[in-house]
C-alpha positions as CSV (number, residue, x, y, z in Angstrom):
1,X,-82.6,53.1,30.8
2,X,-81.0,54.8,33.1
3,X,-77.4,54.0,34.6
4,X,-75.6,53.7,37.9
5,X,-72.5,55.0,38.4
6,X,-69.6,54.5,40.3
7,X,-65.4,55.8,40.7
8,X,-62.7,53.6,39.0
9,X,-60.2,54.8,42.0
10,X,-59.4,52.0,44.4
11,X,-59.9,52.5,47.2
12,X,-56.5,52.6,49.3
13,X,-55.2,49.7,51.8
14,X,-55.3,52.5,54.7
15,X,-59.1,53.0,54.1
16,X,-59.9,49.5,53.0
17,X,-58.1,48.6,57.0
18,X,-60.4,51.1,58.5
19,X,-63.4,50.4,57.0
20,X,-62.9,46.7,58.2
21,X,-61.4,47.3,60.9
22,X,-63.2,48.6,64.2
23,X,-61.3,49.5,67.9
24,X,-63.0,47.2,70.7
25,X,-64.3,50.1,72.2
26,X,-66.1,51.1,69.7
27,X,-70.0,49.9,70.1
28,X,-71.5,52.9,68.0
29,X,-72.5,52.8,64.3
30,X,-70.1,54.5,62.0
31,X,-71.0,57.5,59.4
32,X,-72.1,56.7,55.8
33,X,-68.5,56.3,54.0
34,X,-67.9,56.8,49.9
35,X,-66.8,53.5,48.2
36,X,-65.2,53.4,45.1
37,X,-64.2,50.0,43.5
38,X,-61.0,49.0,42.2
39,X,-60.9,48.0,38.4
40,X,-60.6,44.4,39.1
41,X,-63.8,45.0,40.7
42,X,-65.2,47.1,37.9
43,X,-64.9,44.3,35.1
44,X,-66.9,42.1,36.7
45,X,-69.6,44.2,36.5
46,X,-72.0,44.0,32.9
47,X,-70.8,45.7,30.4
48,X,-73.2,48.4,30.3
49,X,-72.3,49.6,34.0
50,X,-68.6,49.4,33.3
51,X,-68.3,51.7,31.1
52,X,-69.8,54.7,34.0
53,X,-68.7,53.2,36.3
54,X,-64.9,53.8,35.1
55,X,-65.5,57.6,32.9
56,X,-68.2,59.4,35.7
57,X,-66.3,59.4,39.1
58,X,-69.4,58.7,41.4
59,X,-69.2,56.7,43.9
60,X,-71.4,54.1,46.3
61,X,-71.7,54.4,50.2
62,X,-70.8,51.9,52.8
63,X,-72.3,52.1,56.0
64,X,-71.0,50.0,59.6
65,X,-72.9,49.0,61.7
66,X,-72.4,47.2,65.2
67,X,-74.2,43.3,64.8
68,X,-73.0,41.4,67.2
69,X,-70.7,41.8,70.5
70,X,-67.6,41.8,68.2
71,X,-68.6,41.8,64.8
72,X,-69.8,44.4,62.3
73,X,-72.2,44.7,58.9
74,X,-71.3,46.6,55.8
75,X,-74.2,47.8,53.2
76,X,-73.2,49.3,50.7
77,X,-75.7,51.3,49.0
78,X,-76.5,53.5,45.6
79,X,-79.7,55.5,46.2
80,X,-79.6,58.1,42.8
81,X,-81.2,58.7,39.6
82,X,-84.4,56.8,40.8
83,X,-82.6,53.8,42.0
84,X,-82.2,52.2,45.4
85,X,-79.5,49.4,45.2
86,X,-78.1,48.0,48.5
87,X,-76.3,45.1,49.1
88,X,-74.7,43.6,52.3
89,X,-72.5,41.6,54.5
90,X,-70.7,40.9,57.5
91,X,-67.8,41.5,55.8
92,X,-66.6,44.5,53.0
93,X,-65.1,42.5,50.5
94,X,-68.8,40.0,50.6
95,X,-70.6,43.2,50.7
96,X,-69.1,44.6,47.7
97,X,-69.2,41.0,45.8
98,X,-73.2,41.3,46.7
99,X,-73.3,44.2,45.3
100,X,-72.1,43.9,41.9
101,X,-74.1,40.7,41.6
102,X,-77.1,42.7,41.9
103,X,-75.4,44.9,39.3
104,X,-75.7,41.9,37.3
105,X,-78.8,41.2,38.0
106,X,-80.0,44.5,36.6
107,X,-78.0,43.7,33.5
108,X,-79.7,40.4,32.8
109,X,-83.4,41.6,33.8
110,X,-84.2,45.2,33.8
111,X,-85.8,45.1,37.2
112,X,-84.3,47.5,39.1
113,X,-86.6,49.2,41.9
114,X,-87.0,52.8,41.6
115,X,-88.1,55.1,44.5
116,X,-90.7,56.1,42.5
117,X,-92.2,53.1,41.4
118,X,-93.8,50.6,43.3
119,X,-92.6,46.8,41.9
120,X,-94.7,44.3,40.7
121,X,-92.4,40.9,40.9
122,X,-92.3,38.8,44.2
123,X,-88.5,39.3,44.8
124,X,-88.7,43.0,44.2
125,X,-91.4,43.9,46.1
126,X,-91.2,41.6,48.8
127,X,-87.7,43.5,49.4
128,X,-89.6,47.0,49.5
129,X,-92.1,45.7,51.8
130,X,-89.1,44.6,53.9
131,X,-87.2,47.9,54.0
132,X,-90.2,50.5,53.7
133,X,-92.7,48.8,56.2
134,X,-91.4,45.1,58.0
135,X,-88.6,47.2,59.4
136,X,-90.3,49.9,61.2
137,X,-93.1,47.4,62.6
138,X,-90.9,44.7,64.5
139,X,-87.5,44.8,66.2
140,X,-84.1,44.5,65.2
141,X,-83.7,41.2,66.3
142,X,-87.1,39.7,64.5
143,X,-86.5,41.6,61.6
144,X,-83.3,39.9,60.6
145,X,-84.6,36.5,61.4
146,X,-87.2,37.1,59.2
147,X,-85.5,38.2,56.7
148,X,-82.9,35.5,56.9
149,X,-85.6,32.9,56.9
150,X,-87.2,34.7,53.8
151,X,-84.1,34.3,51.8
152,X,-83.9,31.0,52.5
153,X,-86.7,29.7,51.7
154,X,-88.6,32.3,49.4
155,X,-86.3,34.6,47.4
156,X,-85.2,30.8,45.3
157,X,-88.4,29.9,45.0
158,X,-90.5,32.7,43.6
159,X,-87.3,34.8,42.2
160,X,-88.7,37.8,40.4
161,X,-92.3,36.2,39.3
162,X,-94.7,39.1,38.8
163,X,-96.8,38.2,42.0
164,X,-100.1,38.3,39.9
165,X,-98.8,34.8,38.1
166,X,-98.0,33.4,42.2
167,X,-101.0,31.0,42.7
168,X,-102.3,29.3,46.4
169,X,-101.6,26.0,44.6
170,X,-97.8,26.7,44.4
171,X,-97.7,28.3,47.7
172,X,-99.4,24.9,49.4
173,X,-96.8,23.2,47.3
174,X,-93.8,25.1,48.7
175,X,-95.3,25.0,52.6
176,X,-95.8,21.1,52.2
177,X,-92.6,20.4,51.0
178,X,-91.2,22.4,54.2
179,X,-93.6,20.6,56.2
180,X,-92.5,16.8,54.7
181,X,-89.2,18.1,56.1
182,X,-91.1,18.0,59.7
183,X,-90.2,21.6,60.1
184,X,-94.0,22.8,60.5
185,X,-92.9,25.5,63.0
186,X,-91.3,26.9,59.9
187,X,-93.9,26.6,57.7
188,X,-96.4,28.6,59.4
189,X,-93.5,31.2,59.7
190,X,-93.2,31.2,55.9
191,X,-97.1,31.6,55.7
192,X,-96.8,34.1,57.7
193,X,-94.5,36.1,55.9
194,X,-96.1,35.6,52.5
195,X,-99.5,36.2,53.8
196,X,-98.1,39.9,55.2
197,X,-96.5,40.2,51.7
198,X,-100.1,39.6,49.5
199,X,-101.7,41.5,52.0
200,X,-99.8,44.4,51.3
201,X,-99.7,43.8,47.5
202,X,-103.5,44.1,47.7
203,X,-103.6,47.7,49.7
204,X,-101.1,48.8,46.8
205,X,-103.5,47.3,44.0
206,X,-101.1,44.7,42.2
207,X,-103.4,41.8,43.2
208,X,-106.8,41.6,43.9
209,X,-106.9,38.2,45.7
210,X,-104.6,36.5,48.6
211,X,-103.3,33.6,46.9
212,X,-102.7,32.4,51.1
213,X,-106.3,32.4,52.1
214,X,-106.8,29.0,50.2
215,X,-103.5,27.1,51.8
216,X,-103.8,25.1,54.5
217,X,-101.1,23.8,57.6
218,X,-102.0,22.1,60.2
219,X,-101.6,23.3,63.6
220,X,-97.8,23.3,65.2
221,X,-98.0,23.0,69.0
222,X,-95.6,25.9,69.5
223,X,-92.1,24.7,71.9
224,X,-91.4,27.3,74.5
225,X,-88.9,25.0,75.7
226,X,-88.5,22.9,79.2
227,X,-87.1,23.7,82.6
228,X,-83.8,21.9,83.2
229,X,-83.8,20.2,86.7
230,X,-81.7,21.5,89.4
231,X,-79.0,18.5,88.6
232,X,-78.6,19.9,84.9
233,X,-78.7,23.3,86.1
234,X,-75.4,22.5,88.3
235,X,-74.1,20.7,85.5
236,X,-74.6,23.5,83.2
237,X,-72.7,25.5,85.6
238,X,-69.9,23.7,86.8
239,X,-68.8,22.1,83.5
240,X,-68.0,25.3,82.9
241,X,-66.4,26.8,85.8
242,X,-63.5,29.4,84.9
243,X,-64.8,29.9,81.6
244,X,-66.8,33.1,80.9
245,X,-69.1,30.5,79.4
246,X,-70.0,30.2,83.4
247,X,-71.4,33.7,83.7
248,X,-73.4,33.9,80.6
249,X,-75.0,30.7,81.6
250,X,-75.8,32.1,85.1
251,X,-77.2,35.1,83.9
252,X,-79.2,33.8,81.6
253,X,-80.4,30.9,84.3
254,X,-80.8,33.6,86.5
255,X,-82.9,36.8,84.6
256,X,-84.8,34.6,82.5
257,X,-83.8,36.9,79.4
258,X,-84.2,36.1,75.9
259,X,-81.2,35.0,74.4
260,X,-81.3,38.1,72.0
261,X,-81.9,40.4,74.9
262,X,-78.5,39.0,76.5
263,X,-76.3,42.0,74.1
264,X,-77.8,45.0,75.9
265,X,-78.1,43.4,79.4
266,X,-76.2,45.9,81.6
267,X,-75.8,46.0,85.7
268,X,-77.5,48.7,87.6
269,X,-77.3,48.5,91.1
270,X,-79.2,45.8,92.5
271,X,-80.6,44.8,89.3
272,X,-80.1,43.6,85.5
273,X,-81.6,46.1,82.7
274,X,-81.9,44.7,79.5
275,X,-84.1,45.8,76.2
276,X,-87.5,44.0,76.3
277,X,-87.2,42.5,72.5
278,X,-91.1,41.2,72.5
279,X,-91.9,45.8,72.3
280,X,-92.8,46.7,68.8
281,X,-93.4,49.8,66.5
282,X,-90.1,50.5,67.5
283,X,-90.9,51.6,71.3
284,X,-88.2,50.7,73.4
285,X,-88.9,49.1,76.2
286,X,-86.7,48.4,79.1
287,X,-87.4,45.6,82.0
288,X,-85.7,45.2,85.1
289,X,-84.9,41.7,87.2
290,X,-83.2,41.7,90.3
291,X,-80.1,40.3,90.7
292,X,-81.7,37.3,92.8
293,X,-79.6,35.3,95.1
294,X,-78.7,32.7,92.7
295,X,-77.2,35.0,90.3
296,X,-75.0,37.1,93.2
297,X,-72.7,34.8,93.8
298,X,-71.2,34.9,90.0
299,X,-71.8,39.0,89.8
300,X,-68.9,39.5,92.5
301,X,-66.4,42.2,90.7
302,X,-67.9,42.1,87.5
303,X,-69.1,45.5,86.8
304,X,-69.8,45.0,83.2
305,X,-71.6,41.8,81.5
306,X,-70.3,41.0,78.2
307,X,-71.3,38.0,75.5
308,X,-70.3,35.8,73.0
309,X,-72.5,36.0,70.1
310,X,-75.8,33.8,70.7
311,X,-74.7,30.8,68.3
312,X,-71.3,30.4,70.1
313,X,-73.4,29.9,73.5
314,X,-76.1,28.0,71.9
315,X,-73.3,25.1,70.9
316,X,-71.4,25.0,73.9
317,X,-74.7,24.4,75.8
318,X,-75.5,21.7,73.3
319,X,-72.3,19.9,74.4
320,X,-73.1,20.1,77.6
321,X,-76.9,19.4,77.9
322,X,-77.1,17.7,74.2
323,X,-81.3,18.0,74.5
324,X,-81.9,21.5,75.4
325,X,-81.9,23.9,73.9
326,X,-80.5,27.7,75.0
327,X,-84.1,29.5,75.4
328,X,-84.8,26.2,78.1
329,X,-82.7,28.7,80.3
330,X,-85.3,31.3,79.9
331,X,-88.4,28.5,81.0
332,X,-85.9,27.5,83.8
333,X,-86.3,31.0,85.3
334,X,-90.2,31.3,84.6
335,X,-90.8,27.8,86.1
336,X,-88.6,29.0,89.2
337,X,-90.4,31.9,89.9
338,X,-93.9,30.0,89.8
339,X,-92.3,27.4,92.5
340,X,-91.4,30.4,94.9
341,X,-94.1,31.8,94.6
342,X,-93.2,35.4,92.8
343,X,-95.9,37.4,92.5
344,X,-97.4,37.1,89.0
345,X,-97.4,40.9,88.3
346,X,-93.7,40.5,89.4
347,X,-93.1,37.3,87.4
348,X,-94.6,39.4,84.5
349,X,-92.2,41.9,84.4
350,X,-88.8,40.1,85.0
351,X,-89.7,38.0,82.2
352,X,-91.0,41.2,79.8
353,X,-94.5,39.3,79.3
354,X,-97.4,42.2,78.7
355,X,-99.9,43.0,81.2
356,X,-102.1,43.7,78.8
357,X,-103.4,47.3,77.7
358,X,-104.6,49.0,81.2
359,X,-101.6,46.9,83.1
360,X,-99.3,48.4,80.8
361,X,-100.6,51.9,81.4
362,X,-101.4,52.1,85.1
363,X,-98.5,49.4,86.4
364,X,-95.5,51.1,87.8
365,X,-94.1,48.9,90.0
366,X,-91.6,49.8,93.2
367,X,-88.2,49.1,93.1
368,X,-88.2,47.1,96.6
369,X,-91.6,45.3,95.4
370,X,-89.5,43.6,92.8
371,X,-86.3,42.9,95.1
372,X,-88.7,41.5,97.8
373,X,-90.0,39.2,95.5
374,X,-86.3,38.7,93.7
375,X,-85.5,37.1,97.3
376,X,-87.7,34.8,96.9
377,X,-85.7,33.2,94.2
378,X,-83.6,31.3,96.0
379,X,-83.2,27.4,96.3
């Protein structure tokens, strides 16, 4: 079997510092770096590893890349002689302790995914479906929650179980005990993401049957949150006066954005840009809300928005309004614009909903369309 290989240098406190380290004005991703590991490092890994990794001098990659308003993800990665090992972590050190687990894992099973060679075993391949196709078909943002969600609930579960032995009996097993937990929402997500994972296995010829076409959940009335009243709005927003809690809260009152579209939300003129998260196949998508009169009271002298991460937001609002949740912000706006009367084409594309395929293709609307019927949004 073939070996991976890595140096025995260490690498030096300078370059450990900046690898970890990143300026605050630096928002763009960093260039593939060489890794080496130290030899405290190096004997954890199995035996059989530790040996090249000390005597051949190669060396892994660690790529940075921006995750968050003000922090950073490190993968490290080994993609030679057939394999494709990657490993990472919101921190190096994590990143690098990830990695030589999977090291170990190579040790103890002998299932290590090679380019050419399409894996057989649940955990294996569900990670190349991940990488090679789930990737490229969603956005950043869905992509990690998925994932996330996946590793969590899946990856323990199934481990590396050649996915012809994976039967719908376990899988109903697995989605009732989520359900029993009365997280049903999640349940159909898991279902979801299994059902994408079979159906790929079949195109590839692994399987010949969908183990999720016999397993059943029963229907989740989907929350897309409630409007806070005009009382809790104020609340919201003077319990946290003088805190730049105060503008995130307005803005996001205000737009109607998804809380992960709040990162690229910039100020242009008289209105907010932001990414439109809900565009897949990775078209990107830009929608454009006025800056309403609600909103321009809090947008004097700022020039730039900036925000904490979204789970640092999500709990201050929970101390404030303990049964909302942060995305009630975004039905807030939508039930606003529907009580002044916004147009619905306007509505439509302040919020980032489609307007289906020939609204999409022919609608281009005016700048002072959408600020007349931004005015309206004022009470």
């Amino acid at each position: 079997m073939a070996v991976l290989k890595a140096a025995a240098d260490s690498i030096s406190m300078d370059k450990l510092k900046a690898l970890t380290s990143v300026p605050e004005h630096d928002s763009k991703l960093t260039d593939s770096t060489a890794l080496k590991f130290s030899d405290k490092e190096i004997s954890k890994m199995p035996k059989t590893f530790r040996k090249e990794f000390r005597t051949q001098g190669c060396t892994c990659h660690v790529r940075k890349r921006k995750s968050g308003v003000d922090t950073w993800n490190y993968e490290i990665r080994y993609r030679r002689n057939g394999y494709n090992i990657a490993a990472s972590a919101n921190n190096l050190e994590e990143a690098k302790q990830k990695f030589i687990k999977k090291l170990n894992h190579v040790e103890k099973y002998g299932k290590q995914i090679k380019e050419n060679r399409i894996p057989t075993t649940f955990q294996e391949f569900s990670d190349y479906f991940f990488e090679t196709y789930y990737k490229r078909k969603v956005v950043a943002y869905s992509y990690k929650v998925t994932l996330n969600r996946f590793n969590k609930n899946l990856r323990p579960i199934f481990k590396s179980m050649p996915l012809k032995n994976i039967t719908g009996f376990m899988c109903q097993k697995l989605l009732d005990e989520v359900c029993t937990q009365g997280k049903t929402k999640t349940a159909i997500e898991l279902k979801a993401t299994l059902n994408n994972i079979f159906k790929m296995a079949i195109r590839h010829g692994i399987i010949q049957s969908n183990p999720i076409d016999i397993v059943f959940i029963e229907n989740h009335a989907s929350e897309h949150g409630k409007a806070l009243t005009k009382e809790q709005e104020k609340l919201l927003l003077t319990s946290t006066k003088d805190t730049p809690f105060q503008l995130m809260f307005a803005v996001g009152l205000y737009t109607g954005m998804r809380p992960n579209e709040y990162s690229s939300a910039k100020i242009e003129g008289d209105f907010i840009v932001a990414i439109n998260s809900k565009r897949k196949n990775g078209k990107v998508e830009y929608k454009r809300i006025p800056i309403i009169p609600m909103l321009k009271p809090y947008l004097e002298n700022v020039k730039e928005l900036k925000f904490y991460v979204i789970n640092r937001i999500r709990e201050k609002l929970h101390t404030i309004l303990p049964q909302n949740r942060l995305y009630d912000l975004r039905t807030t706006f939508y039930t606003r614009c529907q009580e002044c009367g916004v147009a619905e084409v306007a509505r439509n594309e302040f919020v980032g909903h489609s307007l289906g395929v020939l609204g999409d293709t022919y609608t281009d609307l005016s700048d002072e369309f959408l600020l007349k019927e931004g005015a309206k949004l004022n009470w």
